[in-house]
N, CA, C and O atoms as CSV, one atom per row, in Angstrom:
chain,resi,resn,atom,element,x,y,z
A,1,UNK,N,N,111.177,122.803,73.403
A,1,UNK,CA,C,110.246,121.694,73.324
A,1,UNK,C,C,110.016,121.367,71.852
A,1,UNK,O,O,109.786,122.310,71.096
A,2,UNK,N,N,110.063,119.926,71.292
A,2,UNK,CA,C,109.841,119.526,69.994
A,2,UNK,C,C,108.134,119.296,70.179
A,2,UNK,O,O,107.476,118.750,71.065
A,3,UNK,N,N,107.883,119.757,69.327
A,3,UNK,CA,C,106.521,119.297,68.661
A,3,UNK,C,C,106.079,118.276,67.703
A,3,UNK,O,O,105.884,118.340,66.489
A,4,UNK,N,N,105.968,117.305,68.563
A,4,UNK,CA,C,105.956,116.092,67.594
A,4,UNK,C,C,104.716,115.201,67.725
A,4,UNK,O,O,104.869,114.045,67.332
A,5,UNK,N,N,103.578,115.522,68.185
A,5,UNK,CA,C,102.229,114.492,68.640
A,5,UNK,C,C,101.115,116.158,68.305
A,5,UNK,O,O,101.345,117.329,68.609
A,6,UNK,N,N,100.005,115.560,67.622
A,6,UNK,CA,C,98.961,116.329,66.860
A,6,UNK,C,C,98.199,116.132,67.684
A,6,UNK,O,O,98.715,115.511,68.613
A,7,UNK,N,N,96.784,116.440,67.884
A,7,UNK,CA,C,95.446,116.893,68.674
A,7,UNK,C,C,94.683,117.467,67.918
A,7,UNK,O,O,94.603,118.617,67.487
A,8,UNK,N,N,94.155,116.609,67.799
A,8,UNK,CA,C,92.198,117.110,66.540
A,8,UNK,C,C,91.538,117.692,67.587
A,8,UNK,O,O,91.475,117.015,68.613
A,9,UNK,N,N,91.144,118.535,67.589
A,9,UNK,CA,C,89.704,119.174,68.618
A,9,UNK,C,C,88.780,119.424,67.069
A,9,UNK,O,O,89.183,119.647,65.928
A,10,UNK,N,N,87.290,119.258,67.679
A,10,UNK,CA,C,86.099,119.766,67.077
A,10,UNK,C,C,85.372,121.053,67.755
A,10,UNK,O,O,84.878,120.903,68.873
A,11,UNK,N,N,85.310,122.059,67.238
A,11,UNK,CA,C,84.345,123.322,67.884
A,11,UNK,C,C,83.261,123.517,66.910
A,11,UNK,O,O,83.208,123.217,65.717
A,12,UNK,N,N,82.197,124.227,67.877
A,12,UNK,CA,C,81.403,124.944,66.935
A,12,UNK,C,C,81.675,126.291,66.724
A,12,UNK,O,O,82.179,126.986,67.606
A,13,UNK,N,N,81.289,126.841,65.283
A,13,UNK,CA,C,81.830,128.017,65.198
A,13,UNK,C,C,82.322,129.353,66.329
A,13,UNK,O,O,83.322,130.068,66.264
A,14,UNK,N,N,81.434,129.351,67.132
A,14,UNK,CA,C,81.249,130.348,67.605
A,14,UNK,C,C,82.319,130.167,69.043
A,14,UNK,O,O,82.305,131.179,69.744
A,15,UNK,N,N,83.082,129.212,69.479
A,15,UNK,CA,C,84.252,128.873,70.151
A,15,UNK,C,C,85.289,129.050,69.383
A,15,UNK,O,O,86.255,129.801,69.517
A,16,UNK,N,N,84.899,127.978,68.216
A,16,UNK,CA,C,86.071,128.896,67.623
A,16,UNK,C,C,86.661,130.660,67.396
A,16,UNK,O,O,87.805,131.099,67.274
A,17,UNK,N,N,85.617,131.199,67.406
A,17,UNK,CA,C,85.856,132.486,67.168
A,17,UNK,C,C,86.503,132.935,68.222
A,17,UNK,O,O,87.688,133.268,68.222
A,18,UNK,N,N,85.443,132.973,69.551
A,18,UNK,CA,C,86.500,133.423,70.263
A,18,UNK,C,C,87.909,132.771,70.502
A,18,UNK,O,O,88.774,133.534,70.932
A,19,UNK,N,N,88.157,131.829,70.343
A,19,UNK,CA,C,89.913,131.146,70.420
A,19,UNK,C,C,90.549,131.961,69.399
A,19,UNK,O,O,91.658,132.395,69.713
A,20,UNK,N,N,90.044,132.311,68.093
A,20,UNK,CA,C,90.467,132.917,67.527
A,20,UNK,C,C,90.872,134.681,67.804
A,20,UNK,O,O,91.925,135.262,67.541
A,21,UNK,N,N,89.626,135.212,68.413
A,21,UNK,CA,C,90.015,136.576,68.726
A,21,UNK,C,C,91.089,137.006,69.734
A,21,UNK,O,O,91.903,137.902,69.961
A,22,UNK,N,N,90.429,135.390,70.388
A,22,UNK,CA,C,91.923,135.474,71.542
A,22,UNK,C,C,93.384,135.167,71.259
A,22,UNK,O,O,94.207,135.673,72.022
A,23,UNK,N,N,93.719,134.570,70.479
A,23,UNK,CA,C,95.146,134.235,70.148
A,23,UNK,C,C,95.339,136.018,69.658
A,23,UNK,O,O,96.147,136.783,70.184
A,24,UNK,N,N,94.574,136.307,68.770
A,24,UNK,CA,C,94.996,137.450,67.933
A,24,UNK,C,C,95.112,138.487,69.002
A,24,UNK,O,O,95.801,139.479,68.765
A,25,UNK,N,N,94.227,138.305,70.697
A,25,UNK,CA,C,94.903,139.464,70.869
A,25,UNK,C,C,96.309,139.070,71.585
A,25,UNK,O,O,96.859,139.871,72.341
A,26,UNK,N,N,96.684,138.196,71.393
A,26,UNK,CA,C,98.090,137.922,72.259
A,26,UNK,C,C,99.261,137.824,71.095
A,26,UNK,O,O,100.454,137.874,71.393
A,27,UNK,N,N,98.943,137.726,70.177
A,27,UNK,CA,C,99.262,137.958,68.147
A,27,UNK,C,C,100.272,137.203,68.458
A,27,UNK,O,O,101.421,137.641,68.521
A,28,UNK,N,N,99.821,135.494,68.779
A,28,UNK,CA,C,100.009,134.561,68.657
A,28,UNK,C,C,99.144,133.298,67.217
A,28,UNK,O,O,98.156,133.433,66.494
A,29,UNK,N,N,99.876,132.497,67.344
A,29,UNK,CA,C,98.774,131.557,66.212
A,29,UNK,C,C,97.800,130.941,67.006
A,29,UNK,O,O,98.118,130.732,68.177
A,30,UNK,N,N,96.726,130.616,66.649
A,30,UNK,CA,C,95.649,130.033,66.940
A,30,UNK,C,C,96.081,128.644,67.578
A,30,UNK,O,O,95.498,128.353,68.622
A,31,UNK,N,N,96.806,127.955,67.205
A,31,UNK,CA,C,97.514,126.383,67.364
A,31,UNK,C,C,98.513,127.016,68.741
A,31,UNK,O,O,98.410,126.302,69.738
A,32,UNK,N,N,99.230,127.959,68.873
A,32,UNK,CA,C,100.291,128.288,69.724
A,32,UNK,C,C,98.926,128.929,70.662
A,32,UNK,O,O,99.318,128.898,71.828
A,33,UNK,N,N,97.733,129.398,70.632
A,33,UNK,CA,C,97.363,130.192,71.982
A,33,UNK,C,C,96.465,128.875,72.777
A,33,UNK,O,O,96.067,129.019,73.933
A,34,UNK,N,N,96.225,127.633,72.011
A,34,UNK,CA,C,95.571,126.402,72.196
A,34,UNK,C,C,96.421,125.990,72.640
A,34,UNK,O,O,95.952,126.136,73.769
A,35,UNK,N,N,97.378,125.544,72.833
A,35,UNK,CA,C,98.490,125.086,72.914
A,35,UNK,C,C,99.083,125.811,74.787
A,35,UNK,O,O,99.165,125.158,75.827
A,36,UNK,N,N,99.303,126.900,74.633
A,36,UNK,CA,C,99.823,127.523,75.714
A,36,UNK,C,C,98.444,127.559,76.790
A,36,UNK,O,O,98.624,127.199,77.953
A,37,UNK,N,N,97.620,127.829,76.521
A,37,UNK,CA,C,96.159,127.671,77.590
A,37,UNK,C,C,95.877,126.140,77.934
A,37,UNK,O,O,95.863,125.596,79.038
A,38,UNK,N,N,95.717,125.749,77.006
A,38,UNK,CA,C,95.496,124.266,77.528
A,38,UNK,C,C,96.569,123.218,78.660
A,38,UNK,O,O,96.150,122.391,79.470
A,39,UNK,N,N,97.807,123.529,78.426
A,39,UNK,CA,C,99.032,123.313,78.547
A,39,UNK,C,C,99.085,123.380,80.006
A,39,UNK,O,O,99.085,122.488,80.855
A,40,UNK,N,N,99.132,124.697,80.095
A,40,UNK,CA,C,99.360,125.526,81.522
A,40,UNK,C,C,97.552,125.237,82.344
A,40,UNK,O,O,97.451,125.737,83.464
A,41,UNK,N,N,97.031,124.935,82.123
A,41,UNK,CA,C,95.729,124.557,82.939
A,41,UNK,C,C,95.614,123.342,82.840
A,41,UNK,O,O,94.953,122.852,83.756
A,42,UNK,N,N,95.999,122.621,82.075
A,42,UNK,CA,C,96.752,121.135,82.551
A,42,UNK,C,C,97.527,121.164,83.751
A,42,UNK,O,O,96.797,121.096,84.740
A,43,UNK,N,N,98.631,121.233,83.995
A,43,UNK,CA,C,99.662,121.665,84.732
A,43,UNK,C,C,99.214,121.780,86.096
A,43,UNK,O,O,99.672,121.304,87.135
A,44,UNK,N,N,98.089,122.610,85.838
A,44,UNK,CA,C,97.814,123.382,87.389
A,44,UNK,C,C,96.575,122.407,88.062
A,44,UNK,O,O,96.542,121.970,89.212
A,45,UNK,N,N,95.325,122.162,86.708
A,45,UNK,CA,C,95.217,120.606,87.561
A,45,UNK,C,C,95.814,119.847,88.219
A,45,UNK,O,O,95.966,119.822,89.440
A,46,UNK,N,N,96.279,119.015,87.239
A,46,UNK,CA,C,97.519,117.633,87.948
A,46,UNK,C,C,98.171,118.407,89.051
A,46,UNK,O,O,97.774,117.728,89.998
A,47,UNK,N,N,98.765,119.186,89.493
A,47,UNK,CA,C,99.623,120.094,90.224
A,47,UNK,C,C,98.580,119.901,91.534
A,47,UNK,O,O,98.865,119.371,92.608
A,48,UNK,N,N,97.367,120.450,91.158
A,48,UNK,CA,C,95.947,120.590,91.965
A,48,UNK,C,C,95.743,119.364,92.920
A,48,UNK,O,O,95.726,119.236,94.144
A,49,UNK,N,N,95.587,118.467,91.791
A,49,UNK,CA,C,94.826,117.327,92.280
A,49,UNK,C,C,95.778,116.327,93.244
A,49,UNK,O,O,95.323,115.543,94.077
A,50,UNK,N,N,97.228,116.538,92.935
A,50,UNK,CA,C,98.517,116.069,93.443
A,50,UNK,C,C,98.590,116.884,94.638
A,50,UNK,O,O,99.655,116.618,95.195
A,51,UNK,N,N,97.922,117.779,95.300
A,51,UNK,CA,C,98.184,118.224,96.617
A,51,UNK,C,C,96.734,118.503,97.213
A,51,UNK,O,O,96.461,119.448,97.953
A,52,UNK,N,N,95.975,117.667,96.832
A,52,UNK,CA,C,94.564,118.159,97.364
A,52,UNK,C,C,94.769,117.215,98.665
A,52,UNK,O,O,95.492,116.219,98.714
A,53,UNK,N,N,93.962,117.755,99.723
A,53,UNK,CA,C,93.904,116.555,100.289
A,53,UNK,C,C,92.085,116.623,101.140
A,53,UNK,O,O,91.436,117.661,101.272
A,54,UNK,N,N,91.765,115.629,101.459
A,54,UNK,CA,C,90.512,115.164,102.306
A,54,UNK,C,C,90.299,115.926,104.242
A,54,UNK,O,O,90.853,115.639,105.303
A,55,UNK,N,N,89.598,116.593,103.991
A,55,UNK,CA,C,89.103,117.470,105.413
A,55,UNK,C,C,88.202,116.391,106.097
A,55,UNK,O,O,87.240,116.076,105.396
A,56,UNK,N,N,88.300,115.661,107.467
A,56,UNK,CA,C,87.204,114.812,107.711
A,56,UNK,C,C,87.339,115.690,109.170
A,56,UNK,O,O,88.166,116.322,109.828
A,57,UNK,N,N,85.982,115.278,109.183
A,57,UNK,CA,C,85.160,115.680,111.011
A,57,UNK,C,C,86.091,115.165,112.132
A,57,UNK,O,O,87.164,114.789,111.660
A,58,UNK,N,N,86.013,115.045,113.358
A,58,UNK,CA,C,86.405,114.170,114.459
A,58,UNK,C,C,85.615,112.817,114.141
A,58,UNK,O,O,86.104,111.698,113.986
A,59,UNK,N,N,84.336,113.181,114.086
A,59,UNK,CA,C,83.173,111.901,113.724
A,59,UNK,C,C,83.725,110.903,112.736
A,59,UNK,O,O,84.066,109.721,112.771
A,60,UNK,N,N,83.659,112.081,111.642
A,60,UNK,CA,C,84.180,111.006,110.267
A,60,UNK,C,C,85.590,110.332,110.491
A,60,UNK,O,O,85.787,109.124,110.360
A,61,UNK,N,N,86.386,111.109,110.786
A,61,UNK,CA,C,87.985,110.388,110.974
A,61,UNK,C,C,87.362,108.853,111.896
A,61,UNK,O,O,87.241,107.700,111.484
A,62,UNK,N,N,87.149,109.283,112.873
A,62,UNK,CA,C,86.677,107.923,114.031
A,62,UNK,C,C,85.594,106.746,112.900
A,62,UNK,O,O,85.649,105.524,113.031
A,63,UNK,N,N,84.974,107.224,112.186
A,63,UNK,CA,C,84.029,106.470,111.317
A,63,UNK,C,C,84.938,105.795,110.411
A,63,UNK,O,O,84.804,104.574,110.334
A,64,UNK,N,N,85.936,106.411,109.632
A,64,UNK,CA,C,86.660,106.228,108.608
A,64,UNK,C,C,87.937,104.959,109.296
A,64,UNK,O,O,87.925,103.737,109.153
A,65,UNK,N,N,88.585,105.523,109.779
A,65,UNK,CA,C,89.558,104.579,111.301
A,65,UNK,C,C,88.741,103.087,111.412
A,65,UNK,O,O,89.191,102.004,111.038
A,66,UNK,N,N,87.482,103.326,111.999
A,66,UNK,CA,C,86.627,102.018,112.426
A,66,UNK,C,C,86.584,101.238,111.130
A,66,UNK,O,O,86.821,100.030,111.148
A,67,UNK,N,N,86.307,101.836,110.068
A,67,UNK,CA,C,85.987,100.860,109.154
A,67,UNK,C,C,87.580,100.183,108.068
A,67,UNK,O,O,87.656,99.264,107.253
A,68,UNK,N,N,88.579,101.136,108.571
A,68,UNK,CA,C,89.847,100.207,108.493
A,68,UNK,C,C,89.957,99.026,109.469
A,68,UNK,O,O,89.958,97.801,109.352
A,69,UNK,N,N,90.036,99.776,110.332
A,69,UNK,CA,C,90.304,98.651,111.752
A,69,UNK,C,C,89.556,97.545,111.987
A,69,UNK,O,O,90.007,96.640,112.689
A,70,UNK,N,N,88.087,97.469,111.326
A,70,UNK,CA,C,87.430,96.331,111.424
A,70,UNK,C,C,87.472,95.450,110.601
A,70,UNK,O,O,87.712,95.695,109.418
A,71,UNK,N,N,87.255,94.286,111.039
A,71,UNK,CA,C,86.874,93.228,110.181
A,71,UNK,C,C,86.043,93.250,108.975
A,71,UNK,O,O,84.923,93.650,109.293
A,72,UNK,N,N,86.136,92.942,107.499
A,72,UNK,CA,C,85.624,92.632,106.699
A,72,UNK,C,C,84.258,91.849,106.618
A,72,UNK,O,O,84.276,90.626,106.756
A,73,UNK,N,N,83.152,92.475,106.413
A,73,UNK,CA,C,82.031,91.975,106.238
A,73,UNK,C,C,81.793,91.420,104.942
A,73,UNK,O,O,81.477,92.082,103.954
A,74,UNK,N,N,82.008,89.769,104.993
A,74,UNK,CA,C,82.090,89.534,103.838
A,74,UNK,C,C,80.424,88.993,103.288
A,74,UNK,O,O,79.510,88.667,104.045
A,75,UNK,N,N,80.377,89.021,101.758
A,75,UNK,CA,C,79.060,88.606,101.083
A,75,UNK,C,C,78.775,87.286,101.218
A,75,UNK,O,O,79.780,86.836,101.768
A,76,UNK,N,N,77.947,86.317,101.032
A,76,UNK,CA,C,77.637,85.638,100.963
A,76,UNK,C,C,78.781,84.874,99.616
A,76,UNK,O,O,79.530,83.898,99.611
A,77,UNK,N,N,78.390,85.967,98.549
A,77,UNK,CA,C,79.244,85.741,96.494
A,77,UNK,C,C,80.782,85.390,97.048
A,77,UNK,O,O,81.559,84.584,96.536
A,78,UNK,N,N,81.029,86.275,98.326
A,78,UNK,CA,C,82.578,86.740,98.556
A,78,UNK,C,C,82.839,85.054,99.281
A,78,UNK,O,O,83.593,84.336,98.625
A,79,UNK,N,N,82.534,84.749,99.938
A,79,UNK,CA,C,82.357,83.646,100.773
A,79,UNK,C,C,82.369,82.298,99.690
A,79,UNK,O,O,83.408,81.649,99.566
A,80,UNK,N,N,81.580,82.067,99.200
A,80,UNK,CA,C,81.078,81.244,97.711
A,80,UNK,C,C,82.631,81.283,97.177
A,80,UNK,O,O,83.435,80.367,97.349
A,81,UNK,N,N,82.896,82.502,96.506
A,81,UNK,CA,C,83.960,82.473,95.861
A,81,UNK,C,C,85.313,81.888,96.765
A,81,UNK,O,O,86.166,81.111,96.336
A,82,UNK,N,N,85.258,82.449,98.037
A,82,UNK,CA,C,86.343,82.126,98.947
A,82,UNK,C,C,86.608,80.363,98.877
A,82,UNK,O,O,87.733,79.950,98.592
A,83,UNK,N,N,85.349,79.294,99.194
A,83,UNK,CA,C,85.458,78.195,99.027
A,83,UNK,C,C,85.422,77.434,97.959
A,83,UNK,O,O,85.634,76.225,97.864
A,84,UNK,N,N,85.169,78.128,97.245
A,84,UNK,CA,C,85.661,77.689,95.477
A,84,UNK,C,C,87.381,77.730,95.484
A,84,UNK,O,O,88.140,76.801,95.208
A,85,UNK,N,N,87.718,79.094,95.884
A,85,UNK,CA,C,89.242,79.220,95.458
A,85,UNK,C,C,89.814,77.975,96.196
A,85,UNK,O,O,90.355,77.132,95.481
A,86,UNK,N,N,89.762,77.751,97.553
A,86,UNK,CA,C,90.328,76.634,98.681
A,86,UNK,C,C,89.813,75.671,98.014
A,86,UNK,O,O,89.492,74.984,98.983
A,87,UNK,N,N,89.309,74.772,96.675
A,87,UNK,CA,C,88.637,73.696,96.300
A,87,UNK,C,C,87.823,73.254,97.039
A,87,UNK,O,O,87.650,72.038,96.970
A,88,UNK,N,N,86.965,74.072,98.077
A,88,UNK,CA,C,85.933,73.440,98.723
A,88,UNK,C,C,84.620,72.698,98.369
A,88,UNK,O,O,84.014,71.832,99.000
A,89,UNK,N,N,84.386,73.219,97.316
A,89,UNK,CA,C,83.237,73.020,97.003
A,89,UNK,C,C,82.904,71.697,95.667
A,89,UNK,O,O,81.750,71.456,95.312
C-alpha cells in the first residue's frame, strides 16, 4: 500500500499518551499504530453496517407493507406544488 493522503487529528494530551504507550507496546510508530487501529475498525464498520439488517414484528412488517401499498397522503404544500408544476394555477 502507497501512502500518499495525510490526516491531522487533534488530541488532548492525555489520549495522546495512551496512543502513544500503545504503539510502543506493539514497537510500532505512533502514525503506523493510528493507522493500523483506525483502518481495521473502519473496515469492520462498513463491513457491519453492509450486512446489518432490520428485525420487524409480524405487526410491524404488516404496518410497514400497508404503508408501501397505500396510497400517498398528500399535503395540502404537496398538492399546491402538484398544480403549479401542471401550470394550473
Amino acid at each position: 500500500m502507497t501512502k500518499s493522503s495525510q490526516l491531522m487529528v487533534r488530541l488532548d494530551e492525555d489520549s495522546k499518551s495512551y496512543l502513544t504507550r500503545a504503539a510502543a507496546l506493539r514497537r510500532v510508530s505512533l502514525s503506523d499504530y493510528v493507522r493500523m487501529v483506525t483502518v481495521d475498525q473502519a473496515r469492520r464498520e462498513v463491513r457491519q453496517a453492509e450486512q446489518t439488517t432490520i428485525s420487524l414484528t409480524p405487526e410491524e412488517q404488516l404496518a410497514f407493507w400497508n404503508a408501501l401499498d397505500g396510497a400517498a397522503k398528500l399535503t395540502e404544500a404537496q398538492r399546491e406544488l402538484g398544480r403549479t408544476m401542471r401550470g394550473e394555477t
